[in-house]
C-alpha positions as CSV (number, residue, x, y, z in Angstrom):
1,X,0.0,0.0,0.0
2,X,2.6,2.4,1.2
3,X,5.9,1.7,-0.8
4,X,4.0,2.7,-4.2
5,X,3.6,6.4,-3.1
6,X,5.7,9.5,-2.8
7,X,6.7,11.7,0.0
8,X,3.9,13.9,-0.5
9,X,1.3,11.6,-1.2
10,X,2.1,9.3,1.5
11,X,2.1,12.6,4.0
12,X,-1.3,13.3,2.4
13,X,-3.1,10.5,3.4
14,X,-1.9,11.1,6.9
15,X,-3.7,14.8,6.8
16,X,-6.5,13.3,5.4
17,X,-7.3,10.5,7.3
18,X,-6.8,13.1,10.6
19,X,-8.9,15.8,9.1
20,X,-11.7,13.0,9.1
21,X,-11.1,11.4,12.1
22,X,-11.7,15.5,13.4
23,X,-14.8,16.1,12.0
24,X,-15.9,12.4,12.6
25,X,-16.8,11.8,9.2
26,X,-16.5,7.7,7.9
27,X,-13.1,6.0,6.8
28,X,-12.6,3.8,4.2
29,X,-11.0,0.2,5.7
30,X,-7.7,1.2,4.6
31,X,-7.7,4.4,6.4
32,X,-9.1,2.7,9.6
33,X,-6.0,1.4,10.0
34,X,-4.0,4.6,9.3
35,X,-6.5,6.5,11.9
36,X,-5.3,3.6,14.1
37,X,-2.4,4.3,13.9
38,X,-2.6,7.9,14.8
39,X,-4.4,7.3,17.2
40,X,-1.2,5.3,18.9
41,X,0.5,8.6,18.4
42,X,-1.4,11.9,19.8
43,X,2.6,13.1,20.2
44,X,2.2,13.8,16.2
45,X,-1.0,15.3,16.3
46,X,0.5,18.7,16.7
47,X,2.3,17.9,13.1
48,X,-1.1,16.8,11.8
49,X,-2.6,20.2,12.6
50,X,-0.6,22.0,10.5
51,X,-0.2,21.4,7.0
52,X,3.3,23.4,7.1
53,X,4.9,20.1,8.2
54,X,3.8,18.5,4.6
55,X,7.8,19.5,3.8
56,X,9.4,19.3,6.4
57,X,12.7,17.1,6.3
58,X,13.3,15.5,9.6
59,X,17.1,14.4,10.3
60,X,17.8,11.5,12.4
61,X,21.9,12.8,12.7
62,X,19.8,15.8,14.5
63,X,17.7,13.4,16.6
64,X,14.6,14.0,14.6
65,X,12.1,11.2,14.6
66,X,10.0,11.3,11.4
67,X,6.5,11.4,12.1
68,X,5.0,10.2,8.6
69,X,7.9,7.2,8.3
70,X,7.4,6.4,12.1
71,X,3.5,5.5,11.6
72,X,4.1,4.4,7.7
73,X,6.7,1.6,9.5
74,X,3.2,0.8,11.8
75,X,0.9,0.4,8.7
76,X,3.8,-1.4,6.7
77,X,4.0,-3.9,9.7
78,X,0.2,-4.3,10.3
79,X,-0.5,-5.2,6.3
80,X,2.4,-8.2,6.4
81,X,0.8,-9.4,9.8
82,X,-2.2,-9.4,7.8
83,X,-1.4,-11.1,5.1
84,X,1.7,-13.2,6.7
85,X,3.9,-12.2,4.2
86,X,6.8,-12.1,4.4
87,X,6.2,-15.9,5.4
88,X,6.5,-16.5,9.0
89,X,6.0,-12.9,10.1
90,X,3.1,-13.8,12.1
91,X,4.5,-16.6,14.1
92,X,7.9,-14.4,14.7
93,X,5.2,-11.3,16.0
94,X,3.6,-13.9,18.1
95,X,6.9,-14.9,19.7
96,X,8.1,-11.3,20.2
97,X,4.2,-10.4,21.4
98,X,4.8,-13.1,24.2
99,X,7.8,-12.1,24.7
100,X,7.1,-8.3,25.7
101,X,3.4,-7.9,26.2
102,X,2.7,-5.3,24.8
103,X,1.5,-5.6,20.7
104,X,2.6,-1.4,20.4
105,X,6.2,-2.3,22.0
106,X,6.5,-5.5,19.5
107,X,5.8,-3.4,16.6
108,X,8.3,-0.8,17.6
109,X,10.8,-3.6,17.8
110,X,9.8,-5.4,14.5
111,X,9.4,-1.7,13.3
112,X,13.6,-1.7,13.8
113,X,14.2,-4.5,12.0
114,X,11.9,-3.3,9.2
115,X,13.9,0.0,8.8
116,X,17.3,-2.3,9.1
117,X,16.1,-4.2,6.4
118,X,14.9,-1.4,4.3
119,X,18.3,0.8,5.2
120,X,20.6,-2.4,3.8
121,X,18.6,-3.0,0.6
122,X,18.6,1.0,-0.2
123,X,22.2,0.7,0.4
124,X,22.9,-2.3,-1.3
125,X,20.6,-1.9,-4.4
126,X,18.9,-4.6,-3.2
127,X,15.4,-6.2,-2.5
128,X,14.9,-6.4,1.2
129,X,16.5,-9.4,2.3
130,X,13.4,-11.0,4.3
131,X,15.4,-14.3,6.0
132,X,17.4,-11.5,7.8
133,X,14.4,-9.3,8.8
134,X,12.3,-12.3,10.2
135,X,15.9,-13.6,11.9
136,X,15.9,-9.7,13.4
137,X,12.7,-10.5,14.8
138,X,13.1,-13.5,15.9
139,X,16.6,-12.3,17.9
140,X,14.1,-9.5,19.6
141,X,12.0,-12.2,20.8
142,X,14.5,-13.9,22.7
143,X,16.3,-10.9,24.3
């Protein structure tokens, strides 16, 4: 769902899926989840009130925590538990779930190995290598 779209578009949806969830008006199932999401989040409501953000570059050398890739990781991980793909993703999320207790903490931790995964196959040229990021998760579940 997510990978397909731009910046900007992807930073859309965001703004519109809060502007409905303020004026209460219906979501489509896809944007359930994204209202979900931010929902998890009221820290990035402030960002979601104001449009100016839409461009904003946020630099993690600075200690800037994207707001739009933070909850985009959140969706990304909720559609391959949905759909178990990549293969095994669900049983490794059931491990780690056990593991911490808490399903927002485990997809912060598989949410790491996600942007690992993603960071190596940018830098490689690469698709993402999914044995590593389901061995990533796996690893969390034990520590």
């Amino acid at each position: 769902m997510l990978y397909g779209q731009d910046r900007g578009q992807l930073r859309d949806m965001f703004y519109s899926v809060w502007r409905k969830l303020v004026e209460r008006q219906p979501l489509e199932p896809l944007e359930a989840i994204v209202a979900e999401v931010i929902q998890m989040h009221p820290e990035y409501r402030p960002t979601l009130d104001d449009p100016a953000f839409r461009e904003r570059d946020y630099l993690p050398e600075l200690g800037e925590t994207n707001p739009f890739l933070h909850m985009a990781l959140h969706i990304s991980i909720r559609e391959q538990l949905g759909t178990d793909r990549p293969p095994g993703v669900g049983a490794a999320h059931a491990a780690l779930l056990a593991h911490c207790g808490d399903a927002h903490n485990a997809e912060h931790l598989m949410m790491e190995c996600l942007a690992e995964s993603l960071w190596q196959a940018q830098r490689n040229g690469t698709a993402p290598a999914e044995q590593d990021y389901l061995d990533c998760v796996r690893r969390a579940a034990r520590r």
